[in-house]
Each structure stands twice: as C-alpha cells, then as structure tokens.
C-alpha positions as CSV (number, residue, x, y, z in Angstrom):
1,X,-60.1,-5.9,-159.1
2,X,-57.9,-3.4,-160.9
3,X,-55.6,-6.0,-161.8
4,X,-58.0,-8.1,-163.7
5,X,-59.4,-5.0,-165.5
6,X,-55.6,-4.5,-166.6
7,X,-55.4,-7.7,-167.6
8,X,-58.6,-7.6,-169.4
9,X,-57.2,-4.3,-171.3
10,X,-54.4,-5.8,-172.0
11,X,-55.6,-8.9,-173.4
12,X,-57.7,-7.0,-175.4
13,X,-54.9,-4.7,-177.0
14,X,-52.9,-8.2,-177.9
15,X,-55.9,-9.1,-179.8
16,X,-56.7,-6.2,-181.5
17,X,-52.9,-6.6,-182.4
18,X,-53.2,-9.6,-184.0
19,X,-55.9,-9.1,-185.5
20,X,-54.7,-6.1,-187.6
21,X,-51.1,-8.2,-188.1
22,X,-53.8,-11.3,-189.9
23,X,-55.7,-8.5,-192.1
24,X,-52.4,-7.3,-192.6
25,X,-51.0,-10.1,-194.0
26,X,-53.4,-11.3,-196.0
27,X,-53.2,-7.5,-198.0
28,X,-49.9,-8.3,-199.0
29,X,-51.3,-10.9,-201.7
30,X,-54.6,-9.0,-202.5
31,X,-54.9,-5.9,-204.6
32,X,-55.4,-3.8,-201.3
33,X,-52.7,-1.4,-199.9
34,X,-50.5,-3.1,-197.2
35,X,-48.5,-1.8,-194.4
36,X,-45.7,-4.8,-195.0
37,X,-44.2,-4.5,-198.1
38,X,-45.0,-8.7,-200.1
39,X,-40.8,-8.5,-201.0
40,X,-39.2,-7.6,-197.4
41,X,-41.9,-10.2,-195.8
42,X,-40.8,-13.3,-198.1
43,X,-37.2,-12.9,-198.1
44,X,-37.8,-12.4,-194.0
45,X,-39.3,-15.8,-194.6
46,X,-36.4,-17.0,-196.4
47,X,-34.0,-15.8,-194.7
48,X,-35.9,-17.5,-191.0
49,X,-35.9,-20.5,-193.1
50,X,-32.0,-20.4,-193.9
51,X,-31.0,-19.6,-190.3
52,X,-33.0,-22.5,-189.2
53,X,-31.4,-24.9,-191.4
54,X,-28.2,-23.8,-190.4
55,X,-28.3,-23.8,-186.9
56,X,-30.1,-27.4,-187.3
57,X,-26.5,-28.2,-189.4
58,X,-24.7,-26.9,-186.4
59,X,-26.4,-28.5,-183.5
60,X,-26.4,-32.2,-185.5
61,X,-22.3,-31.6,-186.7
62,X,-20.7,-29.5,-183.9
63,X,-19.0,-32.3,-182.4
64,X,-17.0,-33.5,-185.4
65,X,-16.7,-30.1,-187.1
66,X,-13.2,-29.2,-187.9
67,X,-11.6,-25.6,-187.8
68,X,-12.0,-25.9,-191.6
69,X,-15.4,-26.8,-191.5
70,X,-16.6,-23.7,-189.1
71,X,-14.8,-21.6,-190.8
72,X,-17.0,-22.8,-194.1
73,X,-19.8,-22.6,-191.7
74,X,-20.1,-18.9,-190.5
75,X,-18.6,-17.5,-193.8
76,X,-22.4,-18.9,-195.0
77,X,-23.9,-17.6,-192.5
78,X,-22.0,-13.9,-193.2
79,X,-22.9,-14.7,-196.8
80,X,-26.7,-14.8,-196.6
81,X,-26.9,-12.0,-193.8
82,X,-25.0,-9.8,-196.3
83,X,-27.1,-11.0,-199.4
84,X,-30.2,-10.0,-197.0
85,X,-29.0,-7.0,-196.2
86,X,-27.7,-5.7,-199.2
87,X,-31.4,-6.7,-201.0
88,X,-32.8,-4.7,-198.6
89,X,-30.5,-1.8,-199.0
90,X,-31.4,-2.1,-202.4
91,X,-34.7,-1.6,-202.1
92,X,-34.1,1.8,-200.4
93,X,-32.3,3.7,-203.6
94,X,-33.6,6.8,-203.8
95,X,-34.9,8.1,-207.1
96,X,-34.1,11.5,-207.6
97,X,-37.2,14.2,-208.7
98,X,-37.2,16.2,-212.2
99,X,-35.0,19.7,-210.8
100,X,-37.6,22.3,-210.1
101,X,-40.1,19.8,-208.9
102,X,-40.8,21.3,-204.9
103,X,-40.6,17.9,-203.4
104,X,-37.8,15.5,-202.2
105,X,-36.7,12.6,-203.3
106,X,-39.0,9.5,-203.7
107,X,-38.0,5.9,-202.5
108,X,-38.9,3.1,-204.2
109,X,-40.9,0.9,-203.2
110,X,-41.5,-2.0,-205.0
C-alpha cells in the first residue's frame, strides 16, 4: 500500500513537472516573463539538430571514411561545440554599473 501511494506522489510530481516545463515554453514566445531564456532554447534546438545530422553522417559513412575524412569530421563537430559555447559565453558579459551606484554588476540578458 505504501508503494502505490509513492508511486502515485510521484507520478504526480512528474506531472506537475511537465506541466510547468509546457507553460514554460510557450512564455518564451508570448509577452510574459519566462524562466528559459527564447535565445539559449533555439540554439539548444540547433545545436540537437546539428549533432543529429552528424552522427546520422557517421553511422551511414563510418565504414568507408578515411583518416582524412574523420579528421574533417570531428574538427566540425569541435567547430559547432565551440561556436555554441562561445554564443553562450557571450551572452554572459557583464555590464558594468555607473561607479557609486551600490549594486554589482548586471548581466545581460537578452
């Protein structure tokens, strides 16, 4: 009996979960304030996207892939992980406050 009332809590939690994750999600494109920030989520998109294709490319060509062609292969991939990160570094420059001001420094968000 206690395990099914766990389970029902838990099952319960994972809803209320998703839930918040959809309402979430759909603040990103409305005027509302949203916990995700609309830029980090569609390059995360992008970037899921990229990867995909790429390890498709890899799986279909592995067989007849030179040492030339591998080497092509992950430099891509280090490519677009460094583009990612370094957008998202980007994104976290701080901008310094007027001197005298009694609070820290603001990131930018957006």
């Amino acid at each position: 009996m206690e395990k099914i009332k766990r389970m029902k809590k838990w099952f319960i939690e994972v809803k209320n979960s998703v839930k918040w994750f959809i309402k979430e999600i759909g603040k990103i494109y409305s005027t509302e304030d949203s916990y995700f920030s609309k830029k980090r989520v569609e390059s995360g998109i992008a970037f899921a996207i990229g990867q995909f294709g790429m390890i498709y490319f890899l799986i279909q060509s592995v067989d007849t892939m030179t040492m030339q062609d591998m080497l092509m292969w992950s430099g891509t991939e280090f490519l677009m992980a460094g583009y990612t990160v370094s957008q998202i570094q980007k994104e976290k420059k701080r901008k310094d406050v007027e001197p005298g001001s009694e609070s820290g420094p603001e990131i930018l968000n957006d």
